[in-house]
C-alpha positions as CSV (number, residue, x, y, z in Angstrom):
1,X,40.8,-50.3,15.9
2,X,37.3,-51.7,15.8
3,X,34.1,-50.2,14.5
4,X,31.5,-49.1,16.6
5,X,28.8,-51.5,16.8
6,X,25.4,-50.3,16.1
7,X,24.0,-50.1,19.5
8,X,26.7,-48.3,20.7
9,X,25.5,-45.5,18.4
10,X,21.6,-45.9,19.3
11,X,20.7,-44.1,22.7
12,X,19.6,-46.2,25.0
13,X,16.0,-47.8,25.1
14,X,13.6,-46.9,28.2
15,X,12.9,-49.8,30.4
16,X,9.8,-52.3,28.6
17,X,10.4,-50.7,25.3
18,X,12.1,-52.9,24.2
19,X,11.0,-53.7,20.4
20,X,8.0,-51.3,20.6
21,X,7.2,-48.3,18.0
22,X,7.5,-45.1,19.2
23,X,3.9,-43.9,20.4
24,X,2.3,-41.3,17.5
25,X,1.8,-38.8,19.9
26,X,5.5,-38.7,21.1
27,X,7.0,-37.9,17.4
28,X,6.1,-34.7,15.9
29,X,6.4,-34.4,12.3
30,X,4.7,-32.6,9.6
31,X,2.0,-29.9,9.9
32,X,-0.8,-30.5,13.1
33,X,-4.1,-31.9,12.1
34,X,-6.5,-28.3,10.9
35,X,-9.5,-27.6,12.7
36,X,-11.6,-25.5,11.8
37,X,-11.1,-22.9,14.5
38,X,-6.9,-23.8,13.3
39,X,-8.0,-23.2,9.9
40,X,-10.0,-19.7,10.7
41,X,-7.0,-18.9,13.0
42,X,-4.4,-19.5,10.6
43,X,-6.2,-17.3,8.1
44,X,-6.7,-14.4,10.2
45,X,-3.2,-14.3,11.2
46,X,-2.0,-14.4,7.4
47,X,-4.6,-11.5,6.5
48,X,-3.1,-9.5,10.0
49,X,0.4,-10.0,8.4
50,X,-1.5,-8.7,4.6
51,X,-2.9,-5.8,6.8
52,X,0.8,-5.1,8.9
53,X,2.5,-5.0,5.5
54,X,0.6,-2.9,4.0
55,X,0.8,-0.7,6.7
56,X,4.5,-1.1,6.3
57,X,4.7,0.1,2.5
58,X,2.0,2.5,2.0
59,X,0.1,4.1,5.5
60,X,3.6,4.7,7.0
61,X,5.4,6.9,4.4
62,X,2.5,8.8,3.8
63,X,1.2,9.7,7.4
64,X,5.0,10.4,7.8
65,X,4.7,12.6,4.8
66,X,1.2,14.2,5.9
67,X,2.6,15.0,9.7
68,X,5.6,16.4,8.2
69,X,3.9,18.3,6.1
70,X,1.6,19.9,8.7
71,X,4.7,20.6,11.2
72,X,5.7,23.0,8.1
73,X,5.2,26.2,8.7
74,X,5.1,28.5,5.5
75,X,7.0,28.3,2.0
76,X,10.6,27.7,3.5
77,X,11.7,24.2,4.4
78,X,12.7,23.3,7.9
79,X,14.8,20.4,9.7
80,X,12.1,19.1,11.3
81,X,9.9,17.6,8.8
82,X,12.9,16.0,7.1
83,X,14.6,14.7,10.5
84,X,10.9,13.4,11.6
85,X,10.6,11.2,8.2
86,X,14.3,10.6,8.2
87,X,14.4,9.1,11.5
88,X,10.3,8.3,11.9
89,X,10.4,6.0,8.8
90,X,13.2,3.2,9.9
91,X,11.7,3.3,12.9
92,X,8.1,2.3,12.3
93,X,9.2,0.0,9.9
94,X,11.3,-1.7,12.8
95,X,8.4,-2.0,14.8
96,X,5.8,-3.3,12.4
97,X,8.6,-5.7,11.2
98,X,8.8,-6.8,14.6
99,X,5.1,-7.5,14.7
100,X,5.2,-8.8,11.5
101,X,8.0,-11.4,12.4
102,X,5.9,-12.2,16.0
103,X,2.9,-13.2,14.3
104,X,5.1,-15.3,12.0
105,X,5.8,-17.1,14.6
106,X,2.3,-17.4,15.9
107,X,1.2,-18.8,12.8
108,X,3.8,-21.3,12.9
109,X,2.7,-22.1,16.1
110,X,-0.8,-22.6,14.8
111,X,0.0,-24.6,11.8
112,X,3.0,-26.5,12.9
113,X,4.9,-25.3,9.7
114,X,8.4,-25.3,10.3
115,X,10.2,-23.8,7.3
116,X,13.3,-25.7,8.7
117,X,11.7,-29.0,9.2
118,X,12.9,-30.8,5.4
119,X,14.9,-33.1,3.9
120,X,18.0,-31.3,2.7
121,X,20.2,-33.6,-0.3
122,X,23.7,-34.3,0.9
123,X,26.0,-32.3,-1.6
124,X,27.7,-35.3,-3.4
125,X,23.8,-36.3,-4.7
126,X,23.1,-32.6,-6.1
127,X,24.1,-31.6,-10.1
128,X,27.0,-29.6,-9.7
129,X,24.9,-27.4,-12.3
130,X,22.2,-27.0,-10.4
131,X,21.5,-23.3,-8.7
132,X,22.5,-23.0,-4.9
133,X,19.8,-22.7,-2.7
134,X,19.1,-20.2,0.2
135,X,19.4,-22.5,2.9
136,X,16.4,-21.2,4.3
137,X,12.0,-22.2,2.6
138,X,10.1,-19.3,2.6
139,X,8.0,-18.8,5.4
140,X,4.1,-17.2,5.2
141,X,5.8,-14.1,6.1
142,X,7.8,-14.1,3.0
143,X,5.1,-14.3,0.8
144,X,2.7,-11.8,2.1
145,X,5.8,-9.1,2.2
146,X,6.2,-10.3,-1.7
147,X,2.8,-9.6,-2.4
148,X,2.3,-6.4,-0.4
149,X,5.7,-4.9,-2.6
150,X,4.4,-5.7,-5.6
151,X,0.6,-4.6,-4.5
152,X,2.2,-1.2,-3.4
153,X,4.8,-0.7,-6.6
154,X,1.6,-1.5,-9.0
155,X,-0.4,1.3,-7.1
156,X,2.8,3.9,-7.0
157,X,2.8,3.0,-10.6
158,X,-1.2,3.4,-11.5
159,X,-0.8,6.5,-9.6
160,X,2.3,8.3,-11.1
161,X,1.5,7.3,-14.7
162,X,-2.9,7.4,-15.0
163,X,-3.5,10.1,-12.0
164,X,-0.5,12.6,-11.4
165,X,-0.3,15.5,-13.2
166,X,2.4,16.1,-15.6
167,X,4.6,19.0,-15.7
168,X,6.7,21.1,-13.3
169,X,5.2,22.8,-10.7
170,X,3.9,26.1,-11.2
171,X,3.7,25.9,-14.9
C-alpha cells in the first residue's frame, strides 16, 4: 500500500497562486487591530455585562422580595408572594443570562477574541501529573460574573455582620 504523497493531502491551489503567500487580509488570526471607537466599544460592553450582572445577583432578588412583599396582605402568609419569587427568580435570571451571553458575543465580535481560537498540547506532550483542563478559556463573560459573585457575597456579608440587627424578632 503506498503513502499518500503530500499533495495529495494539500487542497488544491487556485489558478496563478502557485508559490504565493496567502494575502494578510484573507487569514484571520488573533485579536482585530483596536481603534479607538473598538477600544471605547469594547469597554462599554464589558461595563453593560458588570451592570447586567449585577442586576442578576442583587436588584433581582430584592425587587422580587419588595413586590412580594407589597402583594402581602396582613400578618398571614399567602401563596402568592412565595410562587411569584419561586417562579419570578429563575426566570429573570434566564433572561438577563440570555442578555448577558448576547453581549458576550458582541464583544467577541468587537474584539475578535475567540476563547476557542488556541493552541491545545496533543496528550502524549502533557505531564501525566499535570491538572486536566476545562476544555474551554474563560471568556469576558466569565470574569465579570466572577467579580459580580464575589462583589455581591462581600456586600451580603458587610450587611449581615456590620448593619443587621442581632437577635430574634420581636425581642
Amino acid at each position: 500500500m503506498s503513502r499518500p504523497t503530500e499533495t495529495a493531502i494539500r487542497p488544491p491551489a487556485r489558478e496563478g497562486s502557485e508559490g504565493r503567500r496567502p494575502q494578510a487580509s484573507s487569514v484571520r488570526s488573533g485579536p482585530r487591530r483596536r481603534g479607538p471607537l473598538r477600544l471605547l466599544a469594547a469597554f462599554a460592553l464589558v461595563m453593560l455585562m458588570a451592570l447586567g450582572s449585577a442586576l442578576m445577583w442583587i436588584v433581582v432578588p430584592f425587587a422580587l422580595i419588595w413586590v412580594a412583599s407589597h402583594l402581602q396582605q396582613g400578618t398571614s402568609p399567602s401563596m402568592g408572594a412565595y410562587v411569584l419569587i419561586i417562579l419570578g427568580l429563575p426566570a429573570s435570571m434566564i433572561v438577563i443570562g440570555r442578555g448577558l451571553a448576547g453581549l458576550d458575543r458582541a464583544f467577541a465580535r468587537v474584539t475578535g477574541y475567540d476563547p476557542n481560537n488556541r493552541r491545545v498540547p496533543l496528550p502524549w506532550l502533557k505531564s501525566m501529573r499535570g491538572e486536566r483542563g476545562s476544555g474551554r478559556k474563560r471568556t469576558v463573560l466569565d470574569v465579570v460574573m466572577i467579580a459580580s459573585v464575589i462583589v455581591a457575597a462581600s456586600a451580603f456579608g458587610l450587611w449581615f455582620f456590620l448593619f443587621a440587627h442581632p437577635g430574634l424578632p420581636g425581642s
